[in-house]
N, C-alpha and C positions, 0 to 999 in steps of 0.2 A: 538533594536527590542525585546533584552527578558526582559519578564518584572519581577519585583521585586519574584514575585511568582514561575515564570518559573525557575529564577536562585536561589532558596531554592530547589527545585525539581531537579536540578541538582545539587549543592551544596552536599543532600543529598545522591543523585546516588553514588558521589564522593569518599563521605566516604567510601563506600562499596567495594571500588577496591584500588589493593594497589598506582596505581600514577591517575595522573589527564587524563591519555592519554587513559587508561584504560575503562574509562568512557564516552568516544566516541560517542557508538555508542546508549548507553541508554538515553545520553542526545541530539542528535540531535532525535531519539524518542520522547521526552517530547516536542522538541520544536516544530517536524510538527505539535503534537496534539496541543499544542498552536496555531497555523497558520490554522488551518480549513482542517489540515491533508494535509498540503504539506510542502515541505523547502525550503521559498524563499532565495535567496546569503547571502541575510541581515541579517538573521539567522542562518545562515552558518557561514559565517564572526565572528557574536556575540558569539556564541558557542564558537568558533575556538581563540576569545579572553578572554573566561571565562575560558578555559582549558591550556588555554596558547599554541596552537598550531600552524603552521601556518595557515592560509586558503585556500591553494591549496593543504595541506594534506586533512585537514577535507573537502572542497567537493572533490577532489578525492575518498574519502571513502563514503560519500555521492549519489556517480555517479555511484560507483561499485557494490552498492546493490539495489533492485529493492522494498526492503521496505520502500526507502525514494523517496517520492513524489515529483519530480522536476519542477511538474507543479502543478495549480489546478485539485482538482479531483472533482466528485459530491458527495453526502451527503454519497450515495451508491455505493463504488467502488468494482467496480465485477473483479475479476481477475480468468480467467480459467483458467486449466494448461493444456498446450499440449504437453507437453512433448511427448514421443514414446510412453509409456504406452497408456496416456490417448488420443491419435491420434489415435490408429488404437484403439481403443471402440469408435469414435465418438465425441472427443471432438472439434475438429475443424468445424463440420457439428452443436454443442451446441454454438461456438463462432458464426457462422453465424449466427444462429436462435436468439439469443439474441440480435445480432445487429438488424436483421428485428426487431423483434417487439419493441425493442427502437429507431430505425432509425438510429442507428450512428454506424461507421465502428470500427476495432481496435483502441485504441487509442482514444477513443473521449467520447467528452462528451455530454449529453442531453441539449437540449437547454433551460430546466427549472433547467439545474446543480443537478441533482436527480439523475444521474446515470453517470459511468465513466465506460467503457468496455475497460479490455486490458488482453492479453494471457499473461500467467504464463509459466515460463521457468519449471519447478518443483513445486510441493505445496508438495509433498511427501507423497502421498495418495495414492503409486500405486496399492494398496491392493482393493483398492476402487473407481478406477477411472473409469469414468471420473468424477473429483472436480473442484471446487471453493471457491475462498472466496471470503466472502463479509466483508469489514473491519477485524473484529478478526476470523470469524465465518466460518466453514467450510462445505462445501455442497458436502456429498459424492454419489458415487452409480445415476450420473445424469441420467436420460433420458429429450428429452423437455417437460413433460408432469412436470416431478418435477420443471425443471426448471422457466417454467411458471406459478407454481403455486408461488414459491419462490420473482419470479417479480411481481404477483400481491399484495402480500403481502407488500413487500418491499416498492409498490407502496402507499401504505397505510398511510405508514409511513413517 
């Protein structure tokens, strides 16, 4: 499943760390973004044989962190964080609201695949919560009025 390209981009990771094991988690990285931003087993597995590790290590570590995509996501994956912080300022009443107006609960995705809604354990913005991301991109200081301008935008796109 990795192709000739992906295992340079990992190869190269490799060097950077002093063993192969080291390089984990930069290279199951490289490969959700190969995959359309998830990690299917088969890439896991693939990884997991370029590194030389087993495969119920690497997805266990895979499984343990919530930046590696275990399913499809849409183009635009929204992640809130509700943590305590961002709960009691309203982020849970932002996770609602965003689900209305894309129709889809936690967890799910839009049925044209443009959006994937799922609450964040921590984003570490408590300075400035309640946040989001959307892929790399950080959305601070929400109210819904930012957040929907954020959606229509996105929608654009």
């Amino acid at each position: 499943m990795l192709t000739e390209e992906v295992t340079k981009k990992i190869d190269s990771l490799i060097a950077k760390y002093p063993t192969k094991k080291a390089a984990l988690l930069p290279a199951l990285w490289v490969a959700q973004a190969a995959n359309d931003n998830w990690l299917p087993r088969e890439a896991m597995a693939d990884v997991a044989k370029h590194l030389g590790l087993a495969p119920a290590y690497v997805e266990g570590v895979a499984t343990f962190y919530t930046m590696y995509n275990k399913a499809p996501v849409g183009r635009h994956h929204l992640e809130v964080c509700h943590n305590i912080v961002c709960m009691v300022v309203g982020a849970d009443e932002l996770i609602d609201h965003i689900g209305g107006k894309l129709g889809v609960g936690r967890g799910e995705t839009t049925a044209d695949r443009k959006f994937t809604l799922n609450a964040a354990e921590c984003l570490g913005a408590c300075a400035n919560a309640p946040c989001m991301m959307v892929g790399d991109k950080y959305y601070e200081d929400l109210t819904t009025e930012k957040v929907d301008e954020i959606l229509a935008d996105l929608a654009r796109k």
